[in-house]
N, CA, C and O of each residue as an XYZ file, in Angstrom:
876
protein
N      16.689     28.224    -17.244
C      15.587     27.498    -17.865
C      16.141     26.375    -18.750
O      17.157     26.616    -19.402
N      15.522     25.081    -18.836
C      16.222     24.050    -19.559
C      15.620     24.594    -21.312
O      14.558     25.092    -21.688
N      16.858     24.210    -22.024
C      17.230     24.452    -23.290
C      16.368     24.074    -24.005
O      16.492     24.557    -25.130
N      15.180     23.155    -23.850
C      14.321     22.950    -25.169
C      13.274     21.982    -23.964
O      13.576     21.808    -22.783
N      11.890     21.397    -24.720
C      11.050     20.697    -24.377
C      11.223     19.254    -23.947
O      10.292     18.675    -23.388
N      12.627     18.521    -24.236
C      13.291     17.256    -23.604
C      13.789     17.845    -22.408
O      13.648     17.477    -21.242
N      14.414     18.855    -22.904
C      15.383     18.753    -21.336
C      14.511     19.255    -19.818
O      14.709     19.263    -18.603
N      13.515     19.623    -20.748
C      12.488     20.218    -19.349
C      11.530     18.998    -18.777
O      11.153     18.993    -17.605
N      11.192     18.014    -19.676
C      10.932     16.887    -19.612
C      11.239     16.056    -18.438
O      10.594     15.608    -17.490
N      12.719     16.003    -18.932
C      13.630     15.044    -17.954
C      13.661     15.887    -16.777
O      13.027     15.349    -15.870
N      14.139     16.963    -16.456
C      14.024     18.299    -15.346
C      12.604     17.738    -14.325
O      12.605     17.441    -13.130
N      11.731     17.737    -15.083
C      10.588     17.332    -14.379
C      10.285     16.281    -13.812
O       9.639     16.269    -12.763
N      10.744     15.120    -14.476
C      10.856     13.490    -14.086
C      11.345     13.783    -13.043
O      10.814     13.329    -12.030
N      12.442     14.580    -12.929
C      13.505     14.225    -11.438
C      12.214     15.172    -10.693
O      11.544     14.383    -10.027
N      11.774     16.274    -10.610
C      10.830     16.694     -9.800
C       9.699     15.840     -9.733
O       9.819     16.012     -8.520
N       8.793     15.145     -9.835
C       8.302     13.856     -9.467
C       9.154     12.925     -9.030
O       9.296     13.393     -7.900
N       9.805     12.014     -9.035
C      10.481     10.983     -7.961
C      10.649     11.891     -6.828
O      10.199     11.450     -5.771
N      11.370     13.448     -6.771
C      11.779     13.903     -5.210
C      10.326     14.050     -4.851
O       9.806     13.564     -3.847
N       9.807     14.672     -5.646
C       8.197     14.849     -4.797
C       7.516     12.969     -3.993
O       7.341     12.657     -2.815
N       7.400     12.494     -4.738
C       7.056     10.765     -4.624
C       8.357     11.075     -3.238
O       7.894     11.512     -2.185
N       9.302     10.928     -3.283
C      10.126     10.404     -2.104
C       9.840     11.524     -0.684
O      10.230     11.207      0.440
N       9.324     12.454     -0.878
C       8.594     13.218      0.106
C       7.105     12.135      0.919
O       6.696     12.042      2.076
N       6.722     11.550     -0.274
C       5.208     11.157      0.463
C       5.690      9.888      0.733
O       4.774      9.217      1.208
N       6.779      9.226      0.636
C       7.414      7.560      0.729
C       8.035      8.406      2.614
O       8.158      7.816      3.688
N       8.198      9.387      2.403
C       8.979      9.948      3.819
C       7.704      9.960      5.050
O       7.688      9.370      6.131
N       7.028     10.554      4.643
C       5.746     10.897      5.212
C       4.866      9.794      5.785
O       4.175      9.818      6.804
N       5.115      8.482      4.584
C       4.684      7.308      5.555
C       4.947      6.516      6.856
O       4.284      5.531      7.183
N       5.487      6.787      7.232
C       6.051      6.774      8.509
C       6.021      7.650      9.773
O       6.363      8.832      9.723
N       5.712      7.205     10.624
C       5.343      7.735     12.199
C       7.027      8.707     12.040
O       8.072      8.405     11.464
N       6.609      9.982     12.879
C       7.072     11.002     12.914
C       7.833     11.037     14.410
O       7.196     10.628     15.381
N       9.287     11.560     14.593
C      10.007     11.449     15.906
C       8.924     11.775     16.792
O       8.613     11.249     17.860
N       8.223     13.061     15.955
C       7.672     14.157     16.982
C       6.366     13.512     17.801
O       6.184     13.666     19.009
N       5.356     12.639     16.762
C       4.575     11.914     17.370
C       4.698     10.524     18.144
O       3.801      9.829     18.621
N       5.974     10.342     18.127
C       6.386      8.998     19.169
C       6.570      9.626     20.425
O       6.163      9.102     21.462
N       7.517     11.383     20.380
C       7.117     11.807     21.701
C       6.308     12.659     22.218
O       6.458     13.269     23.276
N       5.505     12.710     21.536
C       4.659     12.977     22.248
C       3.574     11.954     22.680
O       2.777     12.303     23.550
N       3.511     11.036     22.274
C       2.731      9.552     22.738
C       3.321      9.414     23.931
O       2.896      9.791     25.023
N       4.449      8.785     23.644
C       5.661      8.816     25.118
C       5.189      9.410     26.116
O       5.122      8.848     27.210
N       4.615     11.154     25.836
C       4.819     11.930     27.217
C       2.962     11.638     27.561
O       2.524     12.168     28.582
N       2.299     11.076     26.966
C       0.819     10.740     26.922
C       0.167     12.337     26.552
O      -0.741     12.843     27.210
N       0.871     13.037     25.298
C       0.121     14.461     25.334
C      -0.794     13.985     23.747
O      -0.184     13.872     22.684
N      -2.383     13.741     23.875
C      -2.997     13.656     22.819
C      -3.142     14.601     22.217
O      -2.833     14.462     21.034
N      -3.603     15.869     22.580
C      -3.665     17.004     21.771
C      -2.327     17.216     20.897
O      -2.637     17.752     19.832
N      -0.970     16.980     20.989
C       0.032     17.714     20.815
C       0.650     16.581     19.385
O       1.241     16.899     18.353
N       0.094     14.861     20.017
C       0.175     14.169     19.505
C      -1.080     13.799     17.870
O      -0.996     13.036     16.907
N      -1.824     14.536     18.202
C      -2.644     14.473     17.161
C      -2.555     15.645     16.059
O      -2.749     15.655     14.843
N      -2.157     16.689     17.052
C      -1.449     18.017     15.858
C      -0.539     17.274     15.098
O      -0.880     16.774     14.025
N       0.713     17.145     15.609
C       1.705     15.742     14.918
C       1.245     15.397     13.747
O       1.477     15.712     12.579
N       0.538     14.675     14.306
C      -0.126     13.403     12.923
C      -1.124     13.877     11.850
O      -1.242     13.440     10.705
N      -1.712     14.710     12.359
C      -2.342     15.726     10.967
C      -1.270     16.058     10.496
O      -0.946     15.330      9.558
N      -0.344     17.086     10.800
C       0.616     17.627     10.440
C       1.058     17.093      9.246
O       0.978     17.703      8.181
N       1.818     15.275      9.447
C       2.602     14.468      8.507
C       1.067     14.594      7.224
O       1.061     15.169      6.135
N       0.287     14.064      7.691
C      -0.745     13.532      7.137
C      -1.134     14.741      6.014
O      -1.278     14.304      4.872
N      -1.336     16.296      6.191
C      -0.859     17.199      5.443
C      -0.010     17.317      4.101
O      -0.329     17.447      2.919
N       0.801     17.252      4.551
C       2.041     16.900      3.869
C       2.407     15.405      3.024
O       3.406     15.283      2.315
N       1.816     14.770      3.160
C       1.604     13.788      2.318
C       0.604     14.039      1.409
O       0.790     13.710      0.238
N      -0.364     14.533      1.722
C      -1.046     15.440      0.827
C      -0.543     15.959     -0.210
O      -0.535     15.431     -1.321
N       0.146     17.580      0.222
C       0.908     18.375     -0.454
C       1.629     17.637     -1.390
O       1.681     17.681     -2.619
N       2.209     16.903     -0.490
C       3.544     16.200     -1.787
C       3.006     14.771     -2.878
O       3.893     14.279     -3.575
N       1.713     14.228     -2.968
C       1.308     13.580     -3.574
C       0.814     14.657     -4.591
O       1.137     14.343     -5.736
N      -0.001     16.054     -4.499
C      -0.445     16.891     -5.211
C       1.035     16.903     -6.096
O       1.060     16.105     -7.033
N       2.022     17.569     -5.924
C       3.345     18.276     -6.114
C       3.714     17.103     -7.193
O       4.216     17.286     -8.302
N       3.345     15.852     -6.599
C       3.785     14.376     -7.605
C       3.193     14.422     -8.781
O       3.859     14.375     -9.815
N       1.912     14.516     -8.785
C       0.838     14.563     -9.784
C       0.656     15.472    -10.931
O       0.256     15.324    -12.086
N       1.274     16.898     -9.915
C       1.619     17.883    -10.891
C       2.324     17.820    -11.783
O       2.172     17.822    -13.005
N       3.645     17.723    -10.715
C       4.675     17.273    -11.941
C       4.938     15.962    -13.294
O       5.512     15.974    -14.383
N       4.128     14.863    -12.459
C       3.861     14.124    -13.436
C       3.188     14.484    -15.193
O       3.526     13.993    -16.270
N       2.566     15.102    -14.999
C       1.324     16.021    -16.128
C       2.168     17.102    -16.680
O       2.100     17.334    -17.886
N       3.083     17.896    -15.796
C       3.662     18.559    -16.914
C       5.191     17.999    -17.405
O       5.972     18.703    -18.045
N       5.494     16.495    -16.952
C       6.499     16.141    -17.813
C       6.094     15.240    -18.876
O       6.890     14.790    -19.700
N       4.776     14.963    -18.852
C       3.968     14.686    -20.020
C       3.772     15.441    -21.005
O       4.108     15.108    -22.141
N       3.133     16.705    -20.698
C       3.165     17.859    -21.290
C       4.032     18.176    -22.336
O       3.850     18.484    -23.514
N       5.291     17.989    -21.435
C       6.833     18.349    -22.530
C       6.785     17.599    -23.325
O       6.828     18.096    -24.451
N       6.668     15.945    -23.267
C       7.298     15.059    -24.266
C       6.150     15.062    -25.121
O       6.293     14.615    -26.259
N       5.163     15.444    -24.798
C       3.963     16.016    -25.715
C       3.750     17.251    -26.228
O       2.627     17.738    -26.364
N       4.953     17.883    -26.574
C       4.850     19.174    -27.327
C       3.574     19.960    -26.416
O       3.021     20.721    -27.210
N       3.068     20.033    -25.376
C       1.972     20.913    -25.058
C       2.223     21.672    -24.310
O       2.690     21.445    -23.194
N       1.938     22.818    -24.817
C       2.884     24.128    -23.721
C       1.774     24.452    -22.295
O       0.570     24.573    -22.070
N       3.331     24.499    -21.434
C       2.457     24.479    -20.188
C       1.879     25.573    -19.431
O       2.688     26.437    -19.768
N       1.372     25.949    -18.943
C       1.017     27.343    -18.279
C       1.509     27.141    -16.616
O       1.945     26.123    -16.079
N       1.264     28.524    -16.019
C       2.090     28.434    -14.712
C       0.727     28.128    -13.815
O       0.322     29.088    -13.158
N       0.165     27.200    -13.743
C      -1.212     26.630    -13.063
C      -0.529     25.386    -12.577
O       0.414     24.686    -12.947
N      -1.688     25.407    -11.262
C      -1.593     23.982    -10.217
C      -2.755     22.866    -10.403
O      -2.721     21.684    -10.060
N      -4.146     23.830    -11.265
C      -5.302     22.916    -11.543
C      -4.871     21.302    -12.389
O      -4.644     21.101    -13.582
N      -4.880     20.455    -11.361
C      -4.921     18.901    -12.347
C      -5.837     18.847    -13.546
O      -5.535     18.455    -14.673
N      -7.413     19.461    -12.984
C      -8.256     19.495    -13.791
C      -7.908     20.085    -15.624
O      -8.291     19.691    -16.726
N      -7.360     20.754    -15.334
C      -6.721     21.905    -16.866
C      -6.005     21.150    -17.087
O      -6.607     20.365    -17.819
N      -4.381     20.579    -16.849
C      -3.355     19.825    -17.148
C      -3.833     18.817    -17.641
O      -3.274     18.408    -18.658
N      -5.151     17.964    -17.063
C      -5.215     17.025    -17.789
C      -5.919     16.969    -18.396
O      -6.267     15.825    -18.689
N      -6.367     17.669    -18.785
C      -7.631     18.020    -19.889
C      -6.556     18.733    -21.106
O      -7.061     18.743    -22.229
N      -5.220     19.291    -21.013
C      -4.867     19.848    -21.784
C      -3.632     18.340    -22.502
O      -2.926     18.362    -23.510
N      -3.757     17.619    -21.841
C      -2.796     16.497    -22.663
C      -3.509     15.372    -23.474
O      -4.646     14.955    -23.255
N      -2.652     14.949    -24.448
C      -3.482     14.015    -25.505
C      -4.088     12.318    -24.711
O      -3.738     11.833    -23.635
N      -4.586     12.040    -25.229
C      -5.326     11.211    -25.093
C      -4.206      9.747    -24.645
O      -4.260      9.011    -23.660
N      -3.161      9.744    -25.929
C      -2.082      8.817    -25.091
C      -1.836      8.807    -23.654
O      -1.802      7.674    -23.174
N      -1.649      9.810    -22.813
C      -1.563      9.733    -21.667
C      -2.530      9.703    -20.209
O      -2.424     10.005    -19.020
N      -3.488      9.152    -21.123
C      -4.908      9.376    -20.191
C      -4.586      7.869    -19.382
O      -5.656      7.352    -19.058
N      -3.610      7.192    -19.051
C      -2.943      6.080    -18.152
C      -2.525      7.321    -16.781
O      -2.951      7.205    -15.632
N      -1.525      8.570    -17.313
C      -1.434      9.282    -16.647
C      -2.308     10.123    -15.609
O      -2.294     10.509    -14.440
N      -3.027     10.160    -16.698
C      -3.836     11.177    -15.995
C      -5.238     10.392    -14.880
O      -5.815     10.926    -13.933
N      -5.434      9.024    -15.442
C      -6.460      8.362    -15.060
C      -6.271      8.030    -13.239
O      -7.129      8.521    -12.505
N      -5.655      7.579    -12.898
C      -5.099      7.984    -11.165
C      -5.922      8.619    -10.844
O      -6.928      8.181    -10.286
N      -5.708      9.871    -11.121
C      -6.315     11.315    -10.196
C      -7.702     11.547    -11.215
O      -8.630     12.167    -10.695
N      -7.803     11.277    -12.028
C      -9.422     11.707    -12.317
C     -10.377     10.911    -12.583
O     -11.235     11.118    -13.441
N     -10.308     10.027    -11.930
C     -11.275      8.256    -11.807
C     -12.038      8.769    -11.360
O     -11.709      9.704    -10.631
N     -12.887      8.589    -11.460
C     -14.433      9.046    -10.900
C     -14.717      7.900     -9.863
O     -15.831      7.670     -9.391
N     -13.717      7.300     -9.608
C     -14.376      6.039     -8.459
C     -13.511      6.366     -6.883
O     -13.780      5.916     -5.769
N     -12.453      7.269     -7.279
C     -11.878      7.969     -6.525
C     -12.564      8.998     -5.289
O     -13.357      9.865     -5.657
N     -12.319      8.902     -4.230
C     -13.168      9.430     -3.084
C     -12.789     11.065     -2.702
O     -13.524     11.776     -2.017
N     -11.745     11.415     -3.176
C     -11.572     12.867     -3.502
C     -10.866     13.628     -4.589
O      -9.638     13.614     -4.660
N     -11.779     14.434     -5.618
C     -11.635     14.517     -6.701
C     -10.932     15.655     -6.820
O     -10.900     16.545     -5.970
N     -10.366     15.655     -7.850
C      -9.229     16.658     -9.098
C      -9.136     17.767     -8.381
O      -8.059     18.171     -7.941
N     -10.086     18.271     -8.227
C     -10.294     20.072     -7.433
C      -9.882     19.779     -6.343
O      -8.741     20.198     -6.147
N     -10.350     19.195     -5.476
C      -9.742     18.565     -3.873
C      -8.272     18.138     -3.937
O      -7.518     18.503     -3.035
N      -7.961     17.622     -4.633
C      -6.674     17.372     -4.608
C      -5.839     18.966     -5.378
O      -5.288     19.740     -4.595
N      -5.843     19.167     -6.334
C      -5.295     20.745     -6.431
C      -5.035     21.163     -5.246
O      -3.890     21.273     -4.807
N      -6.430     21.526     -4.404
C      -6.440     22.563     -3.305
C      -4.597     22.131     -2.214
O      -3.899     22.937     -1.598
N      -4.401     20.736     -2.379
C      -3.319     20.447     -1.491
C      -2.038     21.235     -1.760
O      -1.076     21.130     -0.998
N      -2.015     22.065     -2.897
C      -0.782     22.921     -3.272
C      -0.780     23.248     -2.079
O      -0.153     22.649     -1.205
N      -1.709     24.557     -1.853
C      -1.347     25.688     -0.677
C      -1.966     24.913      0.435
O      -1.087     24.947      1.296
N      -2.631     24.462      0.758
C      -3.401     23.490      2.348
C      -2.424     23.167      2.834
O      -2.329     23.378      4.043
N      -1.113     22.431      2.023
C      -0.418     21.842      3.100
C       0.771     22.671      4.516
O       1.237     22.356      5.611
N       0.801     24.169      3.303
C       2.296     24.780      3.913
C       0.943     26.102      4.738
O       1.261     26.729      5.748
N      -0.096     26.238      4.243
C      -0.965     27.072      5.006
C      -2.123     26.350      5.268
O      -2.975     25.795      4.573
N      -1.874     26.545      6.766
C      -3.439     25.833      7.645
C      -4.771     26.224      7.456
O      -5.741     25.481      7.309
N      -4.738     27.691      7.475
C      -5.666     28.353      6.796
C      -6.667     27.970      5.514
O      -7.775     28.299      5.089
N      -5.754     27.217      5.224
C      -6.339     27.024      3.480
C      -7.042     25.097      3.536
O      -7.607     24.347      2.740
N      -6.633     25.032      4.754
C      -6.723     23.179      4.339
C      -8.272     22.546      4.811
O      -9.096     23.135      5.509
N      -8.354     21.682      4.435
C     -10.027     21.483      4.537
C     -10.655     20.975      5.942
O     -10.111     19.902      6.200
N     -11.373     21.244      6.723
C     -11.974     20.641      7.820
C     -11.989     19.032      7.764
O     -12.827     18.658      6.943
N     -11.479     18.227      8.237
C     -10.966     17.043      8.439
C     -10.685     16.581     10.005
O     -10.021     17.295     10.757
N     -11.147     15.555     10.344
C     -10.610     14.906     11.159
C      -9.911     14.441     11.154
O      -9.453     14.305     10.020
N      -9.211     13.828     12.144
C      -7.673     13.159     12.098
C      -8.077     12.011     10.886
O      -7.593     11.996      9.754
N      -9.220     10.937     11.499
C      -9.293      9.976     10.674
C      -9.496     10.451      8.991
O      -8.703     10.276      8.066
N     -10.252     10.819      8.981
C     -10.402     11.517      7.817
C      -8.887     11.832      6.686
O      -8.520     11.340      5.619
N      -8.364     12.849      7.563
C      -6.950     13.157      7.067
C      -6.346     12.242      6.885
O      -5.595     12.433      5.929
N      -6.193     10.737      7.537
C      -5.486      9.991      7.173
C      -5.890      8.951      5.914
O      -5.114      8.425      5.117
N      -7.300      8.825      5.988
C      -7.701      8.316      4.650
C      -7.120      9.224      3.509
O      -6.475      8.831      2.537
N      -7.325      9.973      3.685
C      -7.147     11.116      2.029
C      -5.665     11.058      2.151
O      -5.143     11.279      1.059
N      -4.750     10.823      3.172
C      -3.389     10.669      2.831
C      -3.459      9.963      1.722
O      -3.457     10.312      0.542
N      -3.564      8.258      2.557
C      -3.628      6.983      2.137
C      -3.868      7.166      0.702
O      -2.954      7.063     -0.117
N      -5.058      7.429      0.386
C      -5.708      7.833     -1.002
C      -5.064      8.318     -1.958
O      -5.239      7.829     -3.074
N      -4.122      9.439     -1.775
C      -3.495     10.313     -2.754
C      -1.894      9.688     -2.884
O      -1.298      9.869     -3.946
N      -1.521      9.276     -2.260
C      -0.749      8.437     -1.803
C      -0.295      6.959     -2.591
O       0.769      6.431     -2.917
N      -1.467      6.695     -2.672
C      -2.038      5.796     -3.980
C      -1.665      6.148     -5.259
O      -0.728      5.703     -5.922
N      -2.611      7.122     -5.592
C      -2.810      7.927     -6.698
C      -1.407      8.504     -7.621
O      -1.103      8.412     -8.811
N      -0.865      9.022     -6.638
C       0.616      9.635     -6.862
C       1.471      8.175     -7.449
O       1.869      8.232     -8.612
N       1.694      7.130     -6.800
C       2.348      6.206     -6.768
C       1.924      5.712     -8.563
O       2.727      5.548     -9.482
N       0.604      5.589     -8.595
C       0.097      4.939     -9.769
C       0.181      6.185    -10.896
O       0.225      5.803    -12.066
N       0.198      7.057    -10.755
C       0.513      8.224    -11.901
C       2.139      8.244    -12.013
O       2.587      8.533    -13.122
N       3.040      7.970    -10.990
C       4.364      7.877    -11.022
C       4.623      6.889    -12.344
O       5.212      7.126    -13.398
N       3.928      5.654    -11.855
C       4.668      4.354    -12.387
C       3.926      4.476    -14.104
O       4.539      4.016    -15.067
N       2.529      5.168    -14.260
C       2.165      5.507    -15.744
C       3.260      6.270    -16.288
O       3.846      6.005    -17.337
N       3.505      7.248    -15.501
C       4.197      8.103    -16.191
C       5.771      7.789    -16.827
O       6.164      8.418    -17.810
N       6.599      6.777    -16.174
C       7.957      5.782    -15.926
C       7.713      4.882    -17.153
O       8.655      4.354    -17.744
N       6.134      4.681    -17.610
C       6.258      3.661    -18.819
C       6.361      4.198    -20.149
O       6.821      3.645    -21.148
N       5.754      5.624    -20.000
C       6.272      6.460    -21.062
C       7.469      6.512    -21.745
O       7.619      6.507    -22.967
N       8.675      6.584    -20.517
C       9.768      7.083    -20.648
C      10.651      5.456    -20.727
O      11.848      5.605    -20.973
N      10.351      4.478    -20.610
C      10.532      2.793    -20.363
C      11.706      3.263    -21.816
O      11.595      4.281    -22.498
N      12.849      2.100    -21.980
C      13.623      2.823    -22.882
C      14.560      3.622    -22.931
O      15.748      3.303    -22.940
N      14.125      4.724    -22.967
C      14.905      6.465    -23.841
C      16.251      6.279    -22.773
O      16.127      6.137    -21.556
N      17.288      6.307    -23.357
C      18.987      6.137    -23.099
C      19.090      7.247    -21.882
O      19.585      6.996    -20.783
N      18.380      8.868    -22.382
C      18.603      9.992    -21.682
C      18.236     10.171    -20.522
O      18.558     11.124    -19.812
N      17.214      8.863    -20.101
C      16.044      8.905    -18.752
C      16.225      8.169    -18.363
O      15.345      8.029    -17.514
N      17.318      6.825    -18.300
C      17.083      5.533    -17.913
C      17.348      5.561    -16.481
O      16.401      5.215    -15.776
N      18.340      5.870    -15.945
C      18.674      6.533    -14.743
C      17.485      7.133    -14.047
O      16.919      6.405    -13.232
N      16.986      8.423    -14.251
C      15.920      8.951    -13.601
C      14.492      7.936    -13.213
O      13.887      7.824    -12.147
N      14.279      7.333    -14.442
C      12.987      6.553    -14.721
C      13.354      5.383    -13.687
O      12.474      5.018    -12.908
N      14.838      4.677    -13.643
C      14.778      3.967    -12.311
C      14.633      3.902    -11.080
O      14.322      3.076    -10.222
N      15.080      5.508    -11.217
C      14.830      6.031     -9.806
C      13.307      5.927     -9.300
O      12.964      5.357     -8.265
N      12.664      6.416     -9.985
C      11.375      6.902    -10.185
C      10.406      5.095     -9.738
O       9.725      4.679     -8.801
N      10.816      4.652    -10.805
C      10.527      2.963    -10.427
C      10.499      2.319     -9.239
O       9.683      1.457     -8.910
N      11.805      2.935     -8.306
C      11.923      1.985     -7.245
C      11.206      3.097     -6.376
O      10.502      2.413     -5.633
N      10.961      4.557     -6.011
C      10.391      5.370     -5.351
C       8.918      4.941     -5.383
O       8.176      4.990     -4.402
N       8.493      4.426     -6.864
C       7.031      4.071     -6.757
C       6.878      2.411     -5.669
O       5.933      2.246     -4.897
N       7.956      1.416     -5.853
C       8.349      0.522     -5.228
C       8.213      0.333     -3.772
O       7.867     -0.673     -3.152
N       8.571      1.552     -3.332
C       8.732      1.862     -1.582
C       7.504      2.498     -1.510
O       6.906      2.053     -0.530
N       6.591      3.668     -2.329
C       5.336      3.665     -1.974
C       4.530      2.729     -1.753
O       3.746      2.903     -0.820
N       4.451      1.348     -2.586
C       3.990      0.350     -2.357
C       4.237     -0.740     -1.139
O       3.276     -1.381     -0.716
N       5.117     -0.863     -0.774
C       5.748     -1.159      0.441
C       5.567      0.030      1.795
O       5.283     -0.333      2.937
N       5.736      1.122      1.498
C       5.210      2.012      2.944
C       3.648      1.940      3.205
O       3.307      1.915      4.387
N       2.660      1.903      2.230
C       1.619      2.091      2.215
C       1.072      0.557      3.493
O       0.362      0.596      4.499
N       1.767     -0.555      2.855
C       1.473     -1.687      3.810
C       2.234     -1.682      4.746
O       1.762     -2.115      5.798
N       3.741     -1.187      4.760
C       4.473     -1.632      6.575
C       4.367     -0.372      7.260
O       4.576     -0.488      8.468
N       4.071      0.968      6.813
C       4.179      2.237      7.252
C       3.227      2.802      8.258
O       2.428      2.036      8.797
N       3.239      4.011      8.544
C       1.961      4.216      9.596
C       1.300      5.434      9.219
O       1.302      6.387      9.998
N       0.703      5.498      8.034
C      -0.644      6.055      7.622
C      -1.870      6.274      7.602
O      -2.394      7.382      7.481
N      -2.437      5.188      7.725
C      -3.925      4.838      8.305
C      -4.580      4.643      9.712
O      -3.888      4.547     10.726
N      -5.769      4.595      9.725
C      -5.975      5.174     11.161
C      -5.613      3.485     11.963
O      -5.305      3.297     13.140
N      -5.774      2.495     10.920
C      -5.349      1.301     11.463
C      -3.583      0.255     12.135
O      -3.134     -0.730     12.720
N      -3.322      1.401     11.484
C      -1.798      1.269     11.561
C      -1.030      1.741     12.159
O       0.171      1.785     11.891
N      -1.835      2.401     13.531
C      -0.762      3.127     14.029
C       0.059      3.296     14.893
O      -0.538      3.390     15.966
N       1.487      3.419     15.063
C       2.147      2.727     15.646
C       2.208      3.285     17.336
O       2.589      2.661     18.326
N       1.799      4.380     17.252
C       1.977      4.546     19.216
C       0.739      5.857     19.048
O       0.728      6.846     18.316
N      -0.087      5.438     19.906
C      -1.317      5.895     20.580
C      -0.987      6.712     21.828
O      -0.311      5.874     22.424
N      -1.005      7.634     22.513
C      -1.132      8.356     23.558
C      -1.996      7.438     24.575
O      -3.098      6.985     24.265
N      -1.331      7.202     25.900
C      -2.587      6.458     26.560
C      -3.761      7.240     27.189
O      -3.718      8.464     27.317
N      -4.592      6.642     27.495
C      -6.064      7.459     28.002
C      -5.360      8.322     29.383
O      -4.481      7.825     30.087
N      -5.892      9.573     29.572
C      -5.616     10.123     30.966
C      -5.904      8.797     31.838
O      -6.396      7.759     31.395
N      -5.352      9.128     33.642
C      -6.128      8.339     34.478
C      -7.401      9.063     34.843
O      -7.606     10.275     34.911
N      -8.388      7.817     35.112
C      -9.744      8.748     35.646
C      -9.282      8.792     36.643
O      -8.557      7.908     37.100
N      -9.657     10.045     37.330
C      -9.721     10.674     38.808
C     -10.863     10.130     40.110
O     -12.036     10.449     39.917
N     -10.715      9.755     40.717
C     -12.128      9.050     41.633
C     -13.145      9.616     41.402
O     -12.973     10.601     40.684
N     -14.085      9.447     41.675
C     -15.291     10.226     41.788
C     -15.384     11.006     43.611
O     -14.953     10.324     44.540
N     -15.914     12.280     43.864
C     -15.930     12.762     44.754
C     -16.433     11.975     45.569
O     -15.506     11.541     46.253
N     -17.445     11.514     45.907
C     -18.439     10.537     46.359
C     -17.287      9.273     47.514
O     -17.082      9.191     48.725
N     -16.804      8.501     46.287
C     -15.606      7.422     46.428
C     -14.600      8.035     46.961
O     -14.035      7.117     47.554
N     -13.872      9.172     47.186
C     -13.131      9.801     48.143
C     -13.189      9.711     49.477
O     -12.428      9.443     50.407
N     -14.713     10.119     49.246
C     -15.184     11.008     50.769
C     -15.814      9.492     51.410
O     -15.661      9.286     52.614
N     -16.432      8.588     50.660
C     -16.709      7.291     51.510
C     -15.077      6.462     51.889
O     -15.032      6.034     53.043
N     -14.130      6.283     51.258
C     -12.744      6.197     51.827
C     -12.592      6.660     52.855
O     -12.579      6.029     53.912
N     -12.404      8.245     52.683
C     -11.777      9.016     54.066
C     -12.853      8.179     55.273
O     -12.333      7.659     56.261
N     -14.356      8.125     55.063
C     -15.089      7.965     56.130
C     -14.838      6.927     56.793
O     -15.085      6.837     57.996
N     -14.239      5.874     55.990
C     -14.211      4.698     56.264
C     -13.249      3.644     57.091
O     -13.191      2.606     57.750
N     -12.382      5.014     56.385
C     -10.527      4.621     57.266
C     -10.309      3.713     55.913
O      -9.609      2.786     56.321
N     -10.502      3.542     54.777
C      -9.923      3.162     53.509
C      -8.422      3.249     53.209
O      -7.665      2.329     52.896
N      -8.150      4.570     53.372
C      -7.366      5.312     52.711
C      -6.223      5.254     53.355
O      -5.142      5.738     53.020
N      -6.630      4.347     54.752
C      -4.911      4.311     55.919
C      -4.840      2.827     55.324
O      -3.680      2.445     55.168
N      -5.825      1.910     54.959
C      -5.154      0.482     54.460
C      -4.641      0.601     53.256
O      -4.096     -0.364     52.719
């Protein structure tokens, strides 16, 4: 366990940037869904892409979390072993409501509780919300966002302090490449880089059988 309320602080900073560099990973088309586009398998190819899309989830939640409780520390506020954003940020002072404001904007299209739920949704299917592909990929996109902009609140906190300068850069340029994956990456349902092609249609029975009749089918 780190030695006092700084060092758990800083402990945590580095757990936000790896979390952030999970969802900077995630922006990007997946080996698995290039082949399966390749082999034209949509079903297999759309599991795929939920899949990432999941997990960008998860790890924007994981960002957010950790963001709030390395606030927490440098704010003397003791933390409890909870995943609710809602509590965390209701339990930090008012200085950090830059932090916390990201994820609990009310102009935001999926709120505090919805986002929590991505702890366990992402690593259990069971748990994750009825979504369509498109769907899933908006709420990536979204949290994705969110994470990025609670990263870079949270980096101005720490702007300065000798002990963090290192981490906090890290952290800086991770929010950097979120901003950059979000526009060159393949997240959105608009962006995406290889589509499965349509089956071929099969003739119609009809159009067969007037061929065969016809002697078609020897020219």
């Amino acid at each position: 366990m780190p030695p006092d309320n700084r060092a758990e602080a800083l402990e945590r900073l580095k757990d936000t940037d790896n979390a952030l560099g999970r969802v900077f990973n995630g922006l990007h088309e997946g080996a698995k869904e290039r082949i399966e586009a390749d082999k034209g398998d949509v079903r297999r190819w759309t599991n795929a892409r939920y899949q990432r899309m999941a997990f960008v989830c998860t790890d924007a939640q994981s960002t957010i979390e950790n963001a709030y409780k390395t606030a927490a520390c440098l704010a003397w506020v003791p933390i409890e072993r909870i995943h609710s954003l809602q509590h965390l940020a209701a339990a930090l002072p008012a200085e950090y409501g830059d932090v916390t404001g990201p994820a609990t904007s009310s102009h935001n299209q999926v709120a505090p509780s919805a986002i929590t739920l991505w702890h366990t949704a992402g690593p259990h299917v069971g748990k994750r919300p009825a979504l369509t592909l498109d769907e899933s990929e908006d709420t990536a996109v979204e949290l994705a966002q969110i994470a990025g902009h609670t990263a870079a609140a949270l980096a101005g906190h720490l702007a300065g302090a000798q002990d963090a300068a290192t981490a906090v850069a890290d952290l800086v340029h991770t929010v950097e490449q979120i901003q950059a994956g979000l526009i060159a990456g393949d997240t959105g349902k608009k962006t995406r880089r290889s589509v499965p092609p349509p089956p071929p249609c099969a003739p119609l029975p009809i159009v067969e059988k007037l061929a065969a009749g016809i002697g078609l089918r020897e020219a």
